[in-house]
Backbone as CSV, one residue per row, in Angstrom:
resi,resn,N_x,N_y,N_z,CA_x,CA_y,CA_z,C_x,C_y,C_z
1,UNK,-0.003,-19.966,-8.806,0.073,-18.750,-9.608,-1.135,-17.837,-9.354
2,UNK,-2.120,-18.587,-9.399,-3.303,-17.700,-9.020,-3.141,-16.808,-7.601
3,UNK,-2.538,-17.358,-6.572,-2.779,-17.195,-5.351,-1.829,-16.015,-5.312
4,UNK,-0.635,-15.840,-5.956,0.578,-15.098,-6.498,-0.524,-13.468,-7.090
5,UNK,-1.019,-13.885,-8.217,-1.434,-12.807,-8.945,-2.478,-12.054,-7.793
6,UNK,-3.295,-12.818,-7.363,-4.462,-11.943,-6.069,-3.757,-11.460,-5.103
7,UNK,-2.366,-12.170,-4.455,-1.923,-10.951,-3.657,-1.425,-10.186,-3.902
8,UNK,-0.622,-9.855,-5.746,0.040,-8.853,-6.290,-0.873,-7.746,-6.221
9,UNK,-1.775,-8.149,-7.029,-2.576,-7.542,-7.241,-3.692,-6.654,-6.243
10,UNK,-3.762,-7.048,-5.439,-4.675,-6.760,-4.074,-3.270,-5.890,-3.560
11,UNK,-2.239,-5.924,-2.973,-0.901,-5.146,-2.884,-0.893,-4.163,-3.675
12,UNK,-0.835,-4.014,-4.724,-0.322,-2.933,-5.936,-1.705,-2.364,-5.607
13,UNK,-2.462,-2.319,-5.813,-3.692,-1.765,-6.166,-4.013,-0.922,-4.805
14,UNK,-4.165,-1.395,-3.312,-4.025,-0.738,-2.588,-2.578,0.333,-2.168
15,UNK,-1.330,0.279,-2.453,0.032,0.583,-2.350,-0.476,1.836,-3.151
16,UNK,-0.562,1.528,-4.481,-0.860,2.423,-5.438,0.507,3.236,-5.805
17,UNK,1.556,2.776,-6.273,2.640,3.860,-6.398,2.303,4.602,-7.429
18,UNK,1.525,4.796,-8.741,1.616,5.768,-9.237,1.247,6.841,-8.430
19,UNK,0.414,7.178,-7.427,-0.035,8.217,-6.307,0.966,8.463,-5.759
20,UNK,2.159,7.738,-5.681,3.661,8.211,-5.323,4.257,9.329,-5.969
21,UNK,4.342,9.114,-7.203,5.340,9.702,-8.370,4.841,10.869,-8.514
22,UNK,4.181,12.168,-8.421,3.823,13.343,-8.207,5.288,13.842,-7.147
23,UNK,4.526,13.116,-6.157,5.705,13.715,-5.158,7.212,13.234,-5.162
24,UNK,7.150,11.543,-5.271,9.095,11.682,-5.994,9.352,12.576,-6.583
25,UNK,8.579,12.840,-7.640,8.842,13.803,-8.919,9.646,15.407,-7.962
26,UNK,8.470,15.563,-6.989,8.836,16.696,-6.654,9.882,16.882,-5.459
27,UNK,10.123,15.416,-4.593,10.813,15.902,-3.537,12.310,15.492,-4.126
28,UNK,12.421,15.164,-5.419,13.973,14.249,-6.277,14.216,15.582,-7.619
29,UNK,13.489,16.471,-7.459,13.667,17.266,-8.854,15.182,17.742,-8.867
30,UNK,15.674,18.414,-7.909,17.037,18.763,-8.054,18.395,17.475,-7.591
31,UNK,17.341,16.275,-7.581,18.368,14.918,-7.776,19.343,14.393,-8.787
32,UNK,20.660,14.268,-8.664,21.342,13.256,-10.160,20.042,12.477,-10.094
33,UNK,20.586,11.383,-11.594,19.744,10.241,-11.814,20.257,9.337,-11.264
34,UNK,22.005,9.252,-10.402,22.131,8.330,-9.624,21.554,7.709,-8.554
35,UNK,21.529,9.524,-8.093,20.267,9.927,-6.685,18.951,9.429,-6.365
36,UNK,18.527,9.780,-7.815,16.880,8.995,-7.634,17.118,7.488,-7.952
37,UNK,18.194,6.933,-8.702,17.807,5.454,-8.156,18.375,5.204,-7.198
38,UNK,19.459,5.560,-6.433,19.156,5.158,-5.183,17.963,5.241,-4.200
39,UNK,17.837,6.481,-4.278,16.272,6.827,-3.537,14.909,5.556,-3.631
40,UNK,14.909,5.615,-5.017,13.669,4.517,-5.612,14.375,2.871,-4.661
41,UNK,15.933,2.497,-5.010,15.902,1.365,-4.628,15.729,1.061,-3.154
42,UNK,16.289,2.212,-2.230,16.449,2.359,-1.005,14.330,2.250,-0.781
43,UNK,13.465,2.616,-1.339,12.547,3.069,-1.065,11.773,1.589,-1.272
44,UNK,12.138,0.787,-2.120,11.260,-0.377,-2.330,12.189,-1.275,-1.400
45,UNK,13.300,-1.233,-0.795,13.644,-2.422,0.394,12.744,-2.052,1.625
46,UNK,12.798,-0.784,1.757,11.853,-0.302,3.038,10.410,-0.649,3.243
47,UNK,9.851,-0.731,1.790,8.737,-1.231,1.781,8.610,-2.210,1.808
48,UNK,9.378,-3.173,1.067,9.286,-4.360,1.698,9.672,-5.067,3.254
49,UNK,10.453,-4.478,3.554,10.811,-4.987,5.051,9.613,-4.174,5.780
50,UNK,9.003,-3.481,5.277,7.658,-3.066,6.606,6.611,-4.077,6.330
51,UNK,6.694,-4.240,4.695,5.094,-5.457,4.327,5.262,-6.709,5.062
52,UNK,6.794,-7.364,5.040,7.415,-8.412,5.975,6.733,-8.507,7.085
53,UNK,7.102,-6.994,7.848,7.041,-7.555,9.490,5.773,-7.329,9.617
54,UNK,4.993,-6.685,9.151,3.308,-6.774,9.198,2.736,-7.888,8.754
55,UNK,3.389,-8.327,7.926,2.667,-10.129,7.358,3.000,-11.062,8.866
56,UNK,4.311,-10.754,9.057,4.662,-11.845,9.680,3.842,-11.727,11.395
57,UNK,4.474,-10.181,11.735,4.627,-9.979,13.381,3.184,-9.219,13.998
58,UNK,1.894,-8.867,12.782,1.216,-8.418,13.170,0.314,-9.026,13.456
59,UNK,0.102,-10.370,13.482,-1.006,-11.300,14.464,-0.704,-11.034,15.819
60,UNK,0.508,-10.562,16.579,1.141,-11.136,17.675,0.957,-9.598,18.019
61,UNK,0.770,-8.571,17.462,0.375,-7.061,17.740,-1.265,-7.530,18.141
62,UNK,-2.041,-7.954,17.266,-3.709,-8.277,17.904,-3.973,-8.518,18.938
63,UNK,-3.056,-10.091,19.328,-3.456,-10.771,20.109,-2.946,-10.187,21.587
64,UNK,-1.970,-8.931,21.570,-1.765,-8.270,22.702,-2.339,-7.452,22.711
65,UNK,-3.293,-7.020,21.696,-4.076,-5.980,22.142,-5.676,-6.518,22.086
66,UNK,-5.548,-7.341,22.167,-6.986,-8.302,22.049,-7.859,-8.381,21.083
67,UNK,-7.418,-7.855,19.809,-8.286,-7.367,18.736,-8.450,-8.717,17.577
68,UNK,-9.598,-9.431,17.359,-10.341,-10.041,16.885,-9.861,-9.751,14.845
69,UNK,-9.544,-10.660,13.699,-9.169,-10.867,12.672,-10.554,-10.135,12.077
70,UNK,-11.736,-10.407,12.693,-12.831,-9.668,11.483,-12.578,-8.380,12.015
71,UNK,-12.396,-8.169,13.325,-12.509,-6.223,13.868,-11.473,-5.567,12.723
72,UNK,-10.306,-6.439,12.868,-9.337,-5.949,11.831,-9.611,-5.686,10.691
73,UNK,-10.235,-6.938,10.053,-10.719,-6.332,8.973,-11.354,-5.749,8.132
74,UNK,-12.600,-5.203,8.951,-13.099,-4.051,9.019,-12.821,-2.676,9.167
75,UNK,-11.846,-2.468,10.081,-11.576,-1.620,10.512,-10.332,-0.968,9.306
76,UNK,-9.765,-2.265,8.702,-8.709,-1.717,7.400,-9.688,-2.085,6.208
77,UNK,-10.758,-2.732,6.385,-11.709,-2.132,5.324,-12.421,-0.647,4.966
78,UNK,-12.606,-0.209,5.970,-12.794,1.069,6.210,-11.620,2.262,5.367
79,UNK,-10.535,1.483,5.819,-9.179,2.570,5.582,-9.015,2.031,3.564
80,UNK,-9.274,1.074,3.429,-9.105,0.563,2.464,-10.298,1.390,1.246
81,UNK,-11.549,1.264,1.524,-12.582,2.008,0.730,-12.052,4.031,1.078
82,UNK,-11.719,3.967,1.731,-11.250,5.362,2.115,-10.437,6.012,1.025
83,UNK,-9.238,4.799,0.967,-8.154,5.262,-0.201,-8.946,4.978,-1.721
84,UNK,-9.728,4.294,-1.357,-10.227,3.624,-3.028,-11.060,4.990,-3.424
85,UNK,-11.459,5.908,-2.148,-12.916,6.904,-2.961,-11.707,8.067,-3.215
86,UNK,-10.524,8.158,-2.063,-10.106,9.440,-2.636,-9.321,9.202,-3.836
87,UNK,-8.895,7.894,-4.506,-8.138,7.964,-5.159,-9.273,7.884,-6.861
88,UNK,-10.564,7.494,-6.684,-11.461,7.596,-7.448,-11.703,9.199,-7.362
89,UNK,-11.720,9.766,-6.831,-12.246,11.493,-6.974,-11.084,12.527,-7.309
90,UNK,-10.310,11.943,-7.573,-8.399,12.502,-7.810,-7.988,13.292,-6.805
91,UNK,-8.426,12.807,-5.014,-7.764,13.721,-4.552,-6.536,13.083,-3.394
92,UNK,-6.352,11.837,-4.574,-5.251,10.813,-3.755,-3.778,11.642,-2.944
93,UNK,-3.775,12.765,-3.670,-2.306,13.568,-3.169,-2.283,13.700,-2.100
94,UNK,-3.691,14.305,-1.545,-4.166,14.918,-0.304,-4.253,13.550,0.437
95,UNK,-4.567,12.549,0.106,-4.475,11.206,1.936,-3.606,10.291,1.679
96,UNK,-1.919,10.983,0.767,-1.312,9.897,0.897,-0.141,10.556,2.602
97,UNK,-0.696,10.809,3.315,-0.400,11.271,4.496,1.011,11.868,4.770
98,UNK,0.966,12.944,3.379,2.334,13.899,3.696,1.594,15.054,3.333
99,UNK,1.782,15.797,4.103,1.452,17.631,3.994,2.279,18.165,3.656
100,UNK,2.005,19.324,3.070,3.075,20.338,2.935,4.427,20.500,3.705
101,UNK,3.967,20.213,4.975,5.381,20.626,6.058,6.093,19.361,5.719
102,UNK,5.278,18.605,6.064,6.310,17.121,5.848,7.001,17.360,4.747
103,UNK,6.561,17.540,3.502,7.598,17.503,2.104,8.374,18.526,2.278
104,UNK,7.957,20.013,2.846,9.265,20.527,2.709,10.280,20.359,3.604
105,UNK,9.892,19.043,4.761,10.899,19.124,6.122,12.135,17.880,5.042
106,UNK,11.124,17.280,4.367,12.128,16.296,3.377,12.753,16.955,2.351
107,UNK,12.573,17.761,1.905,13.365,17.983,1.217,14.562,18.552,1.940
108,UNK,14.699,18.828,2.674,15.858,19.533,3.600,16.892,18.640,4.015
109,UNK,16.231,17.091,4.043,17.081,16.211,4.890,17.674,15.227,3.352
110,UNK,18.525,14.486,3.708,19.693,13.438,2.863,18.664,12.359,2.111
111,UNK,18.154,11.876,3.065,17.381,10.753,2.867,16.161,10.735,2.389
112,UNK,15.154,10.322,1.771,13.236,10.524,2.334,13.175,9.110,1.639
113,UNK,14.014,8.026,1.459,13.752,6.567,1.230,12.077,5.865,2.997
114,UNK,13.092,6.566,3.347,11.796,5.272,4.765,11.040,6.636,4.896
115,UNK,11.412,7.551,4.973,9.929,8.914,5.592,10.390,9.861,4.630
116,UNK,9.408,10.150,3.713,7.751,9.854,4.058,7.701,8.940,2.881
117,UNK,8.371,8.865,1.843,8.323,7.599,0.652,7.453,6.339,1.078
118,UNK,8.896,5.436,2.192,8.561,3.880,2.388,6.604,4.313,3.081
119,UNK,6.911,4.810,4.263,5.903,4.786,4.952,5.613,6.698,5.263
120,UNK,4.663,7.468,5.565,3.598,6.349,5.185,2.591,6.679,3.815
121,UNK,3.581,6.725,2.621,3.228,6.968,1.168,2.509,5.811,0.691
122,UNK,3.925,4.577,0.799,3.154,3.448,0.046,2.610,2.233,1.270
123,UNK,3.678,2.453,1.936,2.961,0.919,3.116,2.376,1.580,4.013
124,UNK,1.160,1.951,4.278,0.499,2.584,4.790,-0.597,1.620,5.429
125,UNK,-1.201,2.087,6.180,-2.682,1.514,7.269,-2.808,0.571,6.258
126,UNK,-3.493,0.769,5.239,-4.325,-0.131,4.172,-3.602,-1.382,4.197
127,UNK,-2.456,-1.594,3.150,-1.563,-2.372,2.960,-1.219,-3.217,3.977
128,UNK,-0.938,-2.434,5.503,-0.568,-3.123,6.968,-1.891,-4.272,7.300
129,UNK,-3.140,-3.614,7.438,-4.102,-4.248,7.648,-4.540,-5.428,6.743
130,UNK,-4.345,-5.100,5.526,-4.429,-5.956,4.385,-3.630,-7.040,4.893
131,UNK,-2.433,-7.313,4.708,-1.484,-8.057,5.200,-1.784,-8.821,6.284
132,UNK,-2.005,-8.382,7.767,-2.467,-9.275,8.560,-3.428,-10.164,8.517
133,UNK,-4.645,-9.556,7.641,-4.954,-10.495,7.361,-5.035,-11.420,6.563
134,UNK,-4.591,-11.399,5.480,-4.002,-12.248,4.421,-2.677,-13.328,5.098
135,UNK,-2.337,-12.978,6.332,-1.845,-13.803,7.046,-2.281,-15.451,7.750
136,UNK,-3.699,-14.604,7.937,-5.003,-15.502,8.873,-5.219,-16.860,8.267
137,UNK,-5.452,-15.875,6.624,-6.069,-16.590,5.743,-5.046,-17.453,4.910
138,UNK,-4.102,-17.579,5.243,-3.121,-18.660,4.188,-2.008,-18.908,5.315
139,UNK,-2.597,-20.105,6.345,-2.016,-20.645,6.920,-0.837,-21.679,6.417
140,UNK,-0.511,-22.141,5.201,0.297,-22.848,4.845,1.657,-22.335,4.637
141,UNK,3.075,-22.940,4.622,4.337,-22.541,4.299,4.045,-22.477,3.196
142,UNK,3.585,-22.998,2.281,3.985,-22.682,0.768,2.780,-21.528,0.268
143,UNK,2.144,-20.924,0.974,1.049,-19.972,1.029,1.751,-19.040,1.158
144,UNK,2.416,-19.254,2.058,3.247,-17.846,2.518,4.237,-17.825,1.949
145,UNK,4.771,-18.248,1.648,6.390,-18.341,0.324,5.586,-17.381,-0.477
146,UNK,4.460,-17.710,-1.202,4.055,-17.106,-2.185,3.671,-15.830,-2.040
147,UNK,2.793,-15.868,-0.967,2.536,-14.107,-0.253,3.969,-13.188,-0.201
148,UNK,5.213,-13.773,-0.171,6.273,-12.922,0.391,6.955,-12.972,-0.914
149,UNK,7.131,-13.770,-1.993,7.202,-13.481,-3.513,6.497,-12.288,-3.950
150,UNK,4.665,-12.584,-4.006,3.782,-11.579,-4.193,4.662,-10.132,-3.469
151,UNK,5.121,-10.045,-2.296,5.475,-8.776,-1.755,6.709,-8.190,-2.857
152,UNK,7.735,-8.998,-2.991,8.945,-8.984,-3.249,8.705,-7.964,-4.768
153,UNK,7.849,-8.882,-5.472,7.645,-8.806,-6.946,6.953,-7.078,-6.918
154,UNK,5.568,-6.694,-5.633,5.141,-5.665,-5.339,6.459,-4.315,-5.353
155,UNK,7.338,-4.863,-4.405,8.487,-3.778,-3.800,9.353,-3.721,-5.363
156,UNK,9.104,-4.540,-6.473,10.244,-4.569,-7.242,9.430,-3.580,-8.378
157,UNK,8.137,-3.522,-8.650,7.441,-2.949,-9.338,7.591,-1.503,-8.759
158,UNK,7.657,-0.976,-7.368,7.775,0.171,-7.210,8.907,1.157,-7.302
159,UNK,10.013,-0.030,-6.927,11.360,0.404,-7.659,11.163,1.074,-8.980
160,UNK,11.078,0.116,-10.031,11.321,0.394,-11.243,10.524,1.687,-11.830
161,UNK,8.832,1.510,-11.121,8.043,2.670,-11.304,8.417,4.238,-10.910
162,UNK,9.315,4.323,-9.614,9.832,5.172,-9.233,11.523,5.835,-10.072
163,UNK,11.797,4.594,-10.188,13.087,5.698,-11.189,12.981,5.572,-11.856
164,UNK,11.702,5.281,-12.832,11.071,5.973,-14.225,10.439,6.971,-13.709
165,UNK,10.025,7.487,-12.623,8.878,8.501,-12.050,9.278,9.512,-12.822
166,UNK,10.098,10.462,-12.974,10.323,11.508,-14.098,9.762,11.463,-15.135
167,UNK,10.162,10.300,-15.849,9.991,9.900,-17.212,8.306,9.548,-17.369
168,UNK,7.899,9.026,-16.505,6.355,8.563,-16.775,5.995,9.768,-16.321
169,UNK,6.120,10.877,-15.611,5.170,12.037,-15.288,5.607,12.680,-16.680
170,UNK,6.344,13.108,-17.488,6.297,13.204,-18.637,5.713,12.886,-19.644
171,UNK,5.296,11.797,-20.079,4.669,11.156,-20.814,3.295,10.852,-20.440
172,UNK,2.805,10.542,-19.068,1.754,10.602,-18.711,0.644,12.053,-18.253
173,UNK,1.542,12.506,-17.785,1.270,13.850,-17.030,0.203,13.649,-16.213
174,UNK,-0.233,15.092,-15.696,-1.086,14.455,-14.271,-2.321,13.894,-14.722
175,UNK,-3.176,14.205,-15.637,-4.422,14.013,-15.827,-3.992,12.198,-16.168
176,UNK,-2.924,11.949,-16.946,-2.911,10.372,-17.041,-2.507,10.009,-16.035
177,UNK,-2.013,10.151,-14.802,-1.894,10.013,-14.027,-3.076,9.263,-12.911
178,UNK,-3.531,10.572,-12.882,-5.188,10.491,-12.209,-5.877,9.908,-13.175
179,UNK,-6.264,9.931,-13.776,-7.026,8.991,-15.026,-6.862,7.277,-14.342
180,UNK,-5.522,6.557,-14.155,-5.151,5.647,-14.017,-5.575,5.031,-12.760
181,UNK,-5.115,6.095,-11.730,-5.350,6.058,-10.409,-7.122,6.053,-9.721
182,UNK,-7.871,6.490,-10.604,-8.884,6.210,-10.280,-9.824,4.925,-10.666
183,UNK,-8.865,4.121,-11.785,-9.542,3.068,-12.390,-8.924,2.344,-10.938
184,UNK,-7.438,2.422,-10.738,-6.880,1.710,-9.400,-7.903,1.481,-8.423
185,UNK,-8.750,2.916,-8.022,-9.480,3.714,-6.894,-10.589,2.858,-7.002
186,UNK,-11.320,1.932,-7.959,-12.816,1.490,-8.413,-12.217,0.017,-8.110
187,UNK,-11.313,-0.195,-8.023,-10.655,-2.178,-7.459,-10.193,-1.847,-5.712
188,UNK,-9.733,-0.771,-5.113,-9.814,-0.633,-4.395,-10.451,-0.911,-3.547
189,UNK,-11.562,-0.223,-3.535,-13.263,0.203,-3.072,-14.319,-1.378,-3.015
190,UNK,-13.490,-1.655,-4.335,-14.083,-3.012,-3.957,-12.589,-4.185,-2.947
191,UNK,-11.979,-4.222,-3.001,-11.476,-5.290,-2.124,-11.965,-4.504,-0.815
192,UNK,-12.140,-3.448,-0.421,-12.798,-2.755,1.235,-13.591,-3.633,1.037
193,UNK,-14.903,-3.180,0.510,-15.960,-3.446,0.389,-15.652,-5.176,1.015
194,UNK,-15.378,-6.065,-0.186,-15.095,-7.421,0.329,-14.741,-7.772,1.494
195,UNK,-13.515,-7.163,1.877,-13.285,-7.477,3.245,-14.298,-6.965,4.495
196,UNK,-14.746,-5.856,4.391,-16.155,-5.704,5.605,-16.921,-6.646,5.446
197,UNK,-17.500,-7.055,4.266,-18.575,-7.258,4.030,-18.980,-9.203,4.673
198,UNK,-17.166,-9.732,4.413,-17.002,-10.916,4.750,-17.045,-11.176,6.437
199,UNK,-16.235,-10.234,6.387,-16.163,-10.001,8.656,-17.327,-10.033,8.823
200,UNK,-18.082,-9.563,8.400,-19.933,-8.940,8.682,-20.160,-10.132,8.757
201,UNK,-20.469,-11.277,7.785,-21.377,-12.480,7.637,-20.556,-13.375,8.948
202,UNK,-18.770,-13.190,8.787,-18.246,-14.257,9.922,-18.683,-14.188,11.546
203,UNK,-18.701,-12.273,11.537,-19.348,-12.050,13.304,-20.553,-12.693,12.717
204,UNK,-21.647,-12.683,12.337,-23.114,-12.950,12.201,-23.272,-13.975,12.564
205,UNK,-22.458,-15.012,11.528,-22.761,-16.414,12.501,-22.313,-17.394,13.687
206,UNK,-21.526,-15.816,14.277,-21.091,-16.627,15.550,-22.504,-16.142,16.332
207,UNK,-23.528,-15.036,16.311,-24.122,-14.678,16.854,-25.486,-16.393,16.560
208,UNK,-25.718,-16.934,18.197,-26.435,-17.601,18.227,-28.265,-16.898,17.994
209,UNK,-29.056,-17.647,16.937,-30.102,-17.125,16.524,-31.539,-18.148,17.230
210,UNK,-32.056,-17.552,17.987,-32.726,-18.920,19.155,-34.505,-18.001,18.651
């Protein structure tokens, strides 16, 4: 259970879907309510089948590109404190990596479940990198049962968060919104932080000290 709650939690917190619901809000406004739950449900399978193949298939992306588990995780530590400061300074709208053109090219089209929603709103760099290595680190089958529960339970929370997204930007509005998202932004900042900080000590002591 423990092992369950740290990857929910480490997931949700980097994912961050309330930083979603601004823009559902806005690219679903002239949606039925059938519409947006399809949208929302279509939007949390996508996310989960991307968290999947990054848990599963992205060791085998490294090792063809020769890239080392601490480089990684540094390097999505980086991306990780990145999202944690903009989402601490409320300017999460701006690096959840849709611009203007992008939203209005979506609103034009049928779909925006896998672009720009699934990716790259919520499963984004952070989350991807996160994942691989949380791969490294829980070599067991029943480790990983639980990691892919943890996902499941993640993708099911964003569902539900999303076709309430109307309803909670109502009741919350933006300032509760951002209010929320920046307490998110301060757990963030720290799992970066953790993960550089651990790569740091693991290169260190491979470095022989004579």
């Amino acid at each position: 259970m423990e092992l369950f709650i740290y990857i929910f939690a480490a997931l949700f917190s980097v994912i961050n879907p309330l930083g979603a619901i601004p823009i559902f809000v806005g690219l679903t406004q002239d949606d039925s309510l059938a519409e947006r739950s399809r949208i929302s449900f279509w939007t949390a399978v996508n996310v989960f089948i991307i968290l999947l193949i990054s848990f599963f298939i992205g060791q085998y992306v490294l090792a063809f590109f020769g890239i080392s588990i601490d480089a990684l995780r540094i390097a999505g530590g980086f991306i990780i404190v990145n999202s944690g400061f903009s989402l601490l300074t409320g300017k999460f709208k701006k690096t959840r990596g849709v611009n203007k053109k992008v939203e209005n090219d979506a609103q034009k089209r049928n779909d925006i479940a896998l672009t720009p929603l699934a990716i790259p709103m919520l499963a984004g760099p952070g989350s991807i990198s996160l994942l691989i290595a949380l791969y490294q680190d829980y070599t067991a089958i029943e480790q990983k049962i639980i990691a892919c529960l943890a996902m499941a339970a993640v993708a099911l929370v964003i569902f539900l968060m999303l076709r309430s997204a109307h309803y909670l930007s109502r009741i919350l509005g933006a300032s509760g919104i951002v209010a929320i998202s920046r307490i998110i932004g301060f757990i963030v900042i720290a799992i970066g932080v953790q993960y550089i900080s651990s790569s740091v000590v693991n290169i260190l002591k491979t470095i022989p000290f004579n």
